[in-house]
N, C-alpha and C positions, 0 to 999 in steps of 0.2 A: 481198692482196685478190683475188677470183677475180674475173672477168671473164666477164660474161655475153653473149654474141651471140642473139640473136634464133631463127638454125637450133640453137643448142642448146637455149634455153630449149622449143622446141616440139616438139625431140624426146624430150626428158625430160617435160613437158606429156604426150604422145603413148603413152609409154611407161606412166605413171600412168594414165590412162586403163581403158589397157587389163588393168592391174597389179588393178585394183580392180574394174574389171568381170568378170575372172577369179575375182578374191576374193569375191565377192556372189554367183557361177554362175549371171550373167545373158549372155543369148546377142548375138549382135550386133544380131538386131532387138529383144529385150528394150530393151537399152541404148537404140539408135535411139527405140526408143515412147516410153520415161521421159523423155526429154529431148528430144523435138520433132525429132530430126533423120531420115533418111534412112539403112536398112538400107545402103547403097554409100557414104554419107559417112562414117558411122562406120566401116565396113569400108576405106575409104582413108584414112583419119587413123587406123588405130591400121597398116597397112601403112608402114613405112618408106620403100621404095624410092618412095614416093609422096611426090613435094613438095607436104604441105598443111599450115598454121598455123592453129591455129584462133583464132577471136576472141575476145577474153575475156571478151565475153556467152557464149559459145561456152562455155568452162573453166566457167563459173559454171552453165550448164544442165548439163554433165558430172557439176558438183560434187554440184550439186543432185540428181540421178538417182542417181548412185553414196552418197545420204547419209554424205557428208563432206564436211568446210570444203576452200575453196577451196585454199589454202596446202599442202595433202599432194598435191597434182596439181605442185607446186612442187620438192617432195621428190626428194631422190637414189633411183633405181631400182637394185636390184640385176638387173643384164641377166642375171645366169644363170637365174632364176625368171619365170616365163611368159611365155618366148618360144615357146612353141611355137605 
């Protein structure tokens, strides 16, 4: 059985995110407007070298703005595809 921590779960969380908002070719304030948040928050929660979690009200406005269920923000990321 795999073992989930918390710093993983959110950067896979983080990684999705950013995976689908690539996938939709919505910008970072695009995303920010659709889901209530902040052009610099979204831009530091999809940054790595940034320690941020988001909250799972959080995941769920992501979900909600990216239209997709919540559970593929869950999903294994293939890291070689949009990272850049």
């Amino acid at each position: 059985m795999q073992r989930y921590s918390k710093d993983n779960l959110s950067i896979k969380v983080r990684k999705n995110i950013r995976k689908y908002r690539k996938i939709r070719g919505y910008t970072l304030q695009e995303l920010a407007d659709l889901s209530g948040f902040t052009h610099g928050y979204v831009r530091d929660l999809e940054c790595l070298t940034i320690n941020k979690t988001p909250t799972l009200e959080a995941i769920g406005k992501f979900a909600d703005a990216l239209e997709i269920d919540i559970r593929q923000l869950f999903d294994d990321v293939d890291t070689n595809k949009y990272s850049d």
